[in-house]
N, C-alpha and C positions, 0 to 999 in steps of 0.2 A: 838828509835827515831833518826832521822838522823840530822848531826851534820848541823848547820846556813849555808847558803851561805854566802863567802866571800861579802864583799858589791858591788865590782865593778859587782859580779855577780849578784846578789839579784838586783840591778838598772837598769843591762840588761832586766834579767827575764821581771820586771816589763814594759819595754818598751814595749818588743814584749806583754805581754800582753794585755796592751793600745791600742798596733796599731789593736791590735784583736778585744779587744773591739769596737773602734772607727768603723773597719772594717764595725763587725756587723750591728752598731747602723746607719751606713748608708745603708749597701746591704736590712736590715729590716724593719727598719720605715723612711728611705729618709732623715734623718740628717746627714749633712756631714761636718765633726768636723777634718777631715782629714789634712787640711793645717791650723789649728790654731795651735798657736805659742804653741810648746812642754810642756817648764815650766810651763806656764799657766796653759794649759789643766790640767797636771799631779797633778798639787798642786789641784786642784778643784776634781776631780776624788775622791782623796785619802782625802777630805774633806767630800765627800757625803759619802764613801764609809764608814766612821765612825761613820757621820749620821746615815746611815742604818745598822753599828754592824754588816760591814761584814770584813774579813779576807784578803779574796785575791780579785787580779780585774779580774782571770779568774771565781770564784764564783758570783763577782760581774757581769760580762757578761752575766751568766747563767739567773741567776734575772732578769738582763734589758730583755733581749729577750722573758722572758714568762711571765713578769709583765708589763703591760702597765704605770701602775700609777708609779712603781718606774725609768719608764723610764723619764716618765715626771716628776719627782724630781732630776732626774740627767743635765734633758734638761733644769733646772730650774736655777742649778747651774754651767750650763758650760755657758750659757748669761750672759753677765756681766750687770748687770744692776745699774750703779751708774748713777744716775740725781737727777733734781732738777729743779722747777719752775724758769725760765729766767736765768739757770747756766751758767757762765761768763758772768754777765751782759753788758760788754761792749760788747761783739759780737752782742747783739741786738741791744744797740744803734747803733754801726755802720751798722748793717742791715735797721735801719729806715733810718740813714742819707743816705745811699750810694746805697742801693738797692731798698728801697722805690719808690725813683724817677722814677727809672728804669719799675718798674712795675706799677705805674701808667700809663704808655705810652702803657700796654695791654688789652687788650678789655675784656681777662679773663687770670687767673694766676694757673697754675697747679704747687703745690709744690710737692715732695718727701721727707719726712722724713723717713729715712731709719735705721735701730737700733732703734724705735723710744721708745721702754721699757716700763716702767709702764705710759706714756702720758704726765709728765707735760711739758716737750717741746714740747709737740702738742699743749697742752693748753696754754701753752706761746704766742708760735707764731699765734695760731687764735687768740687770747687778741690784742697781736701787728700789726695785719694784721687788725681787727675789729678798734681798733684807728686810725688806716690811711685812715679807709673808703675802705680797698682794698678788706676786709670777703665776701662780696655779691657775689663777682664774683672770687672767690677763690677756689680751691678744693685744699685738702691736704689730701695726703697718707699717712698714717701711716701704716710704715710694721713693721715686726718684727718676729722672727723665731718661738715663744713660744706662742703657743696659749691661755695660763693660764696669760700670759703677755699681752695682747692683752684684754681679758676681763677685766682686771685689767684695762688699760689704757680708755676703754671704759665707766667703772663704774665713770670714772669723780671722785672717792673720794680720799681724801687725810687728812693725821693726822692736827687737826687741831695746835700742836704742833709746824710744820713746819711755819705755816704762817707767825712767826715775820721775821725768814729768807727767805723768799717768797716773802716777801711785800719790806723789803731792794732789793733785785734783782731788783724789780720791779723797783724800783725809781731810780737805777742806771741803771736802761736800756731805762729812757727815758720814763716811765707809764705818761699817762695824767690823769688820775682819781684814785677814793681811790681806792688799790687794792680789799680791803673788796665788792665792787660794782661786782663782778663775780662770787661770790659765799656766799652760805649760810649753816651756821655754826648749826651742828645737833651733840649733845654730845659732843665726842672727836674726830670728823670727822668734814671735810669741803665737800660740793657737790658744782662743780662748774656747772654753768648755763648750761643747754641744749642745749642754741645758740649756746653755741661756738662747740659744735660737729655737726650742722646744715650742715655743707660742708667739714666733715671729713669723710672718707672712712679707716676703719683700716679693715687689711686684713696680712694673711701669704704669709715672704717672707723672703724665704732661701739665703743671701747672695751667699754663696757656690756654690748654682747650680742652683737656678733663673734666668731666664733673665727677660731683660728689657720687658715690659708691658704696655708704655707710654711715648711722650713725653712730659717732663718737661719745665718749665721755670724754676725754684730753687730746686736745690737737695743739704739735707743737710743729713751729716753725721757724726757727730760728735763721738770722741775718741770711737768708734769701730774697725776700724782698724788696731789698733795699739795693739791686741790681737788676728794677723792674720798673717803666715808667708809671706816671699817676694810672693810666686808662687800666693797665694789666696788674696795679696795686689793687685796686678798686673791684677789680672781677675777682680776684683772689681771695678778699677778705668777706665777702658775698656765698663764695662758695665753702670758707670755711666755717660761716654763721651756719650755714643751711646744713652743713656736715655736723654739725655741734648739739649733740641733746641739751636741753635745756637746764640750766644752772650749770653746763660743762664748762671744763678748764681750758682757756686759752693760752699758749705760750708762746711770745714771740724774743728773738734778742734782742743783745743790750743795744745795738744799734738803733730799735726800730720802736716804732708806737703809733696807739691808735689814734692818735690826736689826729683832726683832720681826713679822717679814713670814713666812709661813708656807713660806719658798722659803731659808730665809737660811744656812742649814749647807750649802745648794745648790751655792753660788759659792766662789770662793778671791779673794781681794782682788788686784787687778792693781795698784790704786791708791786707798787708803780719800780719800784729799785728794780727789780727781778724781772718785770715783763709779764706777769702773772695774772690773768683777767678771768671771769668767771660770767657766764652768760645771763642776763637776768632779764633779758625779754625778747 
């Protein structure tokens, strides 16, 4: 049996194996994980990878390429998908006071949720958009890279568990009615009302190598980025200029900002607290 790699070596190894991997998992099935942020990736890799009781990530490679389903358990956990019904409730209040106004003044409103995960920020914002009277003539995209994420956000259901925190959000983002009035409570699950998917469109969409498909009046995109290196920030904020009608609303989370971002003299602050940018050239 041949003696341990020293660790600086054993960490190499494992890189180039990654960038093999990653290689594949784009030249094969069109996932392109290539410019997300190293540590990230590496920690989630070597998370699934013991999920699935395998050894090395060039066995694991092997696996991805000739099993579809454990690719799509891998594609499962390199998404990050933390949310939450109206999460950082103040960004919505501030979306009703400051951005509201703004889109009442359009005939119709095309948003982009982009990262949009398992939906309850889709179902937030038709709630909040349905309150202000603006839902009828509203379209909202929801993308997302993971198509098992996608029917998830679709299915409208959520642990009923969640609600007591759902319902606080709600009223710190400004909710006009009981929260309980959108959905109805089935076991240990919540199903939220059918309306509010009435003028939602969810559909796959590759950050990475997507382009633009529409333009928008509001593109939000909240704490995704921020698990993407500089080169794949930079293509991203590029495509969501060029997706963005002109004086449209930018939203990004509280994590993230445009300082630094090759788009950043682009926007006029609506709201630097909130992430809130408005396009003015």
């Amino acid at each position: 049996m041949s003696a341990a790699l020293p660790q600086a070596e054993h960490n190499e190894l494992e890189d180039i194996e990654i960038a093999l991997l990653l290689e594949g998992l784009y030249r094969y099935y069109g996932f392109d994980f290539r410019e997300y942020s190293p540590a990230s990736l590496k920690r989630r890799i070597l998370e699934r990878m013991r999920a699935e009781k395998i050894e090395t990530i060039s066995r694991y490679q092997e696996r991805i390429l000739h099993d579809e389903a454990c690719m799509e358990r891998l594609l499962l956990g390199l998404s990050v998908h933390v949310t939450s019904m109206f999460r950082d409730p103040g960004f919505y209040l501030t979306f009703r006071q400051k951005v509201v106004p703004i889109l009442k003044t359009y005939p119709t409103v095309r948003v982009w949720h982009a990262g949009c995960s398992t939906g309850e920020e889709i179902y937030s914002m038709a709630i909040l958009l349905q309150e202000e009277g603006l839902y009828r003539k509203s379209l909202i995209y929801a993308t997302d890279i993971s198509h098992d994420v996608l029917r998830k956000a679709k299915e409208g259901i959520f642990p009923l568990a969640a609600m007591k925190e759902y319902t606080i959000n709600y009223m710190k983002a400004g909710g006009k009615r009981e929260f309980s009035d959108y959905y109805t409570a089935h076991y240990d699950n919540v199903i939220f009302h059918p309306s509010l998917k009435t003028n939602v469109v969810f559909a796959e969409h590759n950050l990475a190598t997507d382009g633009s498909f529409n333009e928008f009046h509001v593109i939000l995109c909240r704490n995704v980025m921020i698990y993407f290196n500089k080169t794949l920030q930079e293509r991203v904020h590029n495509l969501f200029y060029e997706s963005l009608s002109m004086f449209g609303i930018f939203g990004l989370g509280n994590k993230e900002s445009l300082k630094f971002t090759p788009r950043e003299t682009f926007y006029e602050k609506l709201d630097s607290r909130d992430k809130l940018y408005r396009k003015a050239r």
